[in-house]
Every structure is written in C-alpha cells, then in structure tokens.
C-alpha positions as CSV (number, residue, x, y, z in Angstrom):
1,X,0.0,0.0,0.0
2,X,3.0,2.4,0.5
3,X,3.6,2.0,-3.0
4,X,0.6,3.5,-3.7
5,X,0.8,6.3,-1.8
6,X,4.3,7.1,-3.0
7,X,2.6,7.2,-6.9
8,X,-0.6,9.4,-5.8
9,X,2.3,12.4,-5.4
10,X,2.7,11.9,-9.0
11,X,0.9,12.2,-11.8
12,X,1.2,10.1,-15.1
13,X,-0.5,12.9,-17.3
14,X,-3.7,14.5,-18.2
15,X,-4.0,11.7,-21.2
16,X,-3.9,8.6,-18.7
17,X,-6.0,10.3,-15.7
18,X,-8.8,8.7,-15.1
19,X,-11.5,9.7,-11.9
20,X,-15.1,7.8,-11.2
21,X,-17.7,10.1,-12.9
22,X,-21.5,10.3,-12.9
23,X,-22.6,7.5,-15.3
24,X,-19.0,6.0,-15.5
25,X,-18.8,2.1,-14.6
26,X,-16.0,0.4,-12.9
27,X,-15.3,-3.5,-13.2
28,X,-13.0,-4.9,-10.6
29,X,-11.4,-8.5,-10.4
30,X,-9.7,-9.4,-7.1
31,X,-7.9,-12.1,-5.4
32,X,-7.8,-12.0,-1.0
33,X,-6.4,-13.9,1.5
34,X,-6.7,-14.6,5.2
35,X,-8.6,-16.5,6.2
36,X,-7.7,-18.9,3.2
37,X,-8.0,-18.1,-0.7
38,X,-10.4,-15.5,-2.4
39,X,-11.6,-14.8,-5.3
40,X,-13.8,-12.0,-6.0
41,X,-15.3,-9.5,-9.1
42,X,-17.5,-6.7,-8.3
43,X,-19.5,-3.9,-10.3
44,X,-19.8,0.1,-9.5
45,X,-21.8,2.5,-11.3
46,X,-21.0,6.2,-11.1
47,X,-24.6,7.3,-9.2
48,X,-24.2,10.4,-7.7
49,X,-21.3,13.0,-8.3
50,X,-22.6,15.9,-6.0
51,X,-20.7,14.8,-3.5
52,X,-18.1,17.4,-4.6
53,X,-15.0,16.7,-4.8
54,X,-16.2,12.5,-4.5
55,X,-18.6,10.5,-6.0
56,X,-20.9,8.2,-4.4
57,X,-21.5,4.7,-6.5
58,X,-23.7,1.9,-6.7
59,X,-23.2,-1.9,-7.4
60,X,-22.3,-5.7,-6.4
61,X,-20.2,-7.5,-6.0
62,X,-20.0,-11.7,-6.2
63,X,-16.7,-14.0,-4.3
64,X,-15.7,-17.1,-3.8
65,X,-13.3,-17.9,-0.7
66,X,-12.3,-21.7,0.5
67,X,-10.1,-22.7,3.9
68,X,-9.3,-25.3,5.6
69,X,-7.4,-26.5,8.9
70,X,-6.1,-29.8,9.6
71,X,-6.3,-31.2,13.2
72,X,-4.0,-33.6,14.7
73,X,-6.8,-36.1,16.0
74,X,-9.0,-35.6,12.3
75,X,-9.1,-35.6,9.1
76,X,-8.7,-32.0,7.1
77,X,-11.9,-29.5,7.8
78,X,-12.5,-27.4,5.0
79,X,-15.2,-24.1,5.0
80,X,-15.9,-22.9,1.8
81,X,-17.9,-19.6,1.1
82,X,-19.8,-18.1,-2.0
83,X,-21.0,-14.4,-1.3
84,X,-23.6,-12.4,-3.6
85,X,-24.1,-8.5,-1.9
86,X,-24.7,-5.1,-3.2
87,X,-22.4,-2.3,-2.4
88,X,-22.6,1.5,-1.5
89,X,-19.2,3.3,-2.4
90,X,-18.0,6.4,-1.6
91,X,-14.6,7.3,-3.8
92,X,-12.0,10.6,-3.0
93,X,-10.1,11.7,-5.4
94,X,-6.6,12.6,-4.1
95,X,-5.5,13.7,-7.4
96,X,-6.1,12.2,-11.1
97,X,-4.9,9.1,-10.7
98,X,-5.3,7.9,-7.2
99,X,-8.3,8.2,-5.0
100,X,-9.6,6.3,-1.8
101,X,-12.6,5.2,-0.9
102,X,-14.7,3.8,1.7
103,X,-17.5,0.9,0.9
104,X,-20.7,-1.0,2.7
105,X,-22.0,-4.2,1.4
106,X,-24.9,-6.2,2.3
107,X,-25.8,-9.9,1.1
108,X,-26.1,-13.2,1.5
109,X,-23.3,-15.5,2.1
110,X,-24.2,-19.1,1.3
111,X,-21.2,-21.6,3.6
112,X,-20.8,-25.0,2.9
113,X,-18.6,-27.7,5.3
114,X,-17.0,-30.7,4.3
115,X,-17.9,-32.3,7.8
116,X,-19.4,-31.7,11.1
117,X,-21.7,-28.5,10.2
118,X,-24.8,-28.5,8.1
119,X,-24.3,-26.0,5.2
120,X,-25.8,-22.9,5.8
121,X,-26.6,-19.2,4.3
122,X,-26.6,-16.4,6.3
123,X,-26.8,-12.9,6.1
124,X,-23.6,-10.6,5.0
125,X,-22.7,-7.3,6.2
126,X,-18.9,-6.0,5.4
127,X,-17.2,-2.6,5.4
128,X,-13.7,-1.8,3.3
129,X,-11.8,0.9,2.6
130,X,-9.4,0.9,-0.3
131,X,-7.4,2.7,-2.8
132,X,-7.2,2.5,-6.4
133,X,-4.2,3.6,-9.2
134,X,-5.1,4.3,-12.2
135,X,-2.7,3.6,-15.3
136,X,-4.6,4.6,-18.4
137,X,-8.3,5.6,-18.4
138,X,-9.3,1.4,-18.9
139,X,-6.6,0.2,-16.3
140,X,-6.2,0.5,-12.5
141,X,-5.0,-1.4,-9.7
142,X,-6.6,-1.3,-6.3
143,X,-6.1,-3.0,-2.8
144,X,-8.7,-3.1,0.1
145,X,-8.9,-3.9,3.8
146,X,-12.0,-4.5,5.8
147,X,-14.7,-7.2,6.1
148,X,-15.1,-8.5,2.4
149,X,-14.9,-11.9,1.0
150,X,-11.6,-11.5,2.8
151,X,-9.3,-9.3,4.8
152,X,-6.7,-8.3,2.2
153,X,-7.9,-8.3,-1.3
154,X,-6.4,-6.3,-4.7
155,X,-6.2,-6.4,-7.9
156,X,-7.3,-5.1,-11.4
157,X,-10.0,-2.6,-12.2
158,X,-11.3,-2.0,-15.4
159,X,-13.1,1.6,-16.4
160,X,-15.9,2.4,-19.6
C-alpha cells in the first residue's frame, strides 16, 4: 500500500487520468487472503457526483473464498464460502490518478462444510476501505482492507 501512496504524489498525465464520474462504470477483479484463498469480481456505477470533490457509486459485488485446517486427531476440515451483496461506495479523489474510498456491502453469504456442520446461508454485512491507481483511463489497480470476502484483497480494475 506504501507503493501506492508514493505514486498518488505523481501524476502520469492528463492523457492517462482517469476519476469515477457520474454515469461511468468500474469492473474490478480481485484475489484475498486470510482466512484462506479468495476470489472475488464486483460492479460500481458512477450514481451520484454531487458529492463534490467525491462521488458516491452503486453496485455488487459476487466472491468465492475456501479454507481449511487440519487437526492432529482428524481428518482436514475445510469451509468454503460463496457471497452475492450489493455495495454503496463512496470514492476521493486525491488527485487524477489515485483516490480512496470507503465501501458498505450487504448480502447473502451461502457456507458450505466438508464435515461436522450443516451447510448454511446467512446474512452478509462488510465494510472496506481501499485505494485504487489508475494507469490509463481502462486500467487501474486497487487493494482493500476491511470485512469482504476476505481481509486483504487487490487487484485489477477496469473503467468504460
């Protein structure tokens, strides 16, 4: 992340900037860890940009995560998760290639156990905050922490 913050001082150039706008849609595809392996794409839409100088956007967001532990008296226990949620974002542009942002989820995460538990599907709540790079006006790279399908999760985001 310090990498990150050592870029936002600079600017690429006016050609490659590229900031959330109202209307403007954001694809991101993310891998997380801890607890276990993640995988994870999610959707934002560019809702409202009165917010000056951020913009608030709207969208999902759909993971996979899978972990397992291996006791000394059993066999391997293994948890795996699939999560469908909406998100609320709130993104701050620090200049015109890096901004932070702060985002709510709510869902449905739907658990499965390879022993002991019955499966089950229970409600998702999860908070992140994250920052995102940009490199051209298509291509970013961002990294979050918070409550998600994991901890730590990063990646590529794609603009249009």
């Amino acid at each position: 992340m310090a990498v990150f913050f050592t870029f936002s001082t600079f600017s690429i150039n006016d050609v490659c900037a590229q900031e959330m706008s109202k209307g403007s849609g954001l694809l991101n595809v993310g891998f997380g860890f801890v607890p276990g392996f993640g995988a994870n794409v999610s959707y934002d839409f560019g809702l409202i940009d009165a917010l000056e100088p951020g913009i608030f956007t709207i969208g999902g967001m759909v993971g996979i995560q899978t972990w397992g532990k291996n006791y000394s008296y059993r066999e391997e226990y293994r948890v795996n998760s699939f999560l469908v949620s909406s998100r609320a974002t709130y993104r701050y542009p620090i200049n015109r290639t890096f901004e932070v942002y702060a985002t709510v989820m709510l869902g449905v995460n739907i658990m499965s156990y390879s022993k002991y538990y019955k499966d089950e599907n229970l409600p998702f709540f999860g908070t992140t905050v994250g920052c995102r790079y940009s490199f051209s006006h298509a291509l970013s790279v961002f990294t979050e922490i918070g409550y998600n399908i994991a901890y730590f999760n990063g990646g590529l985001s794609f603009s249009f």
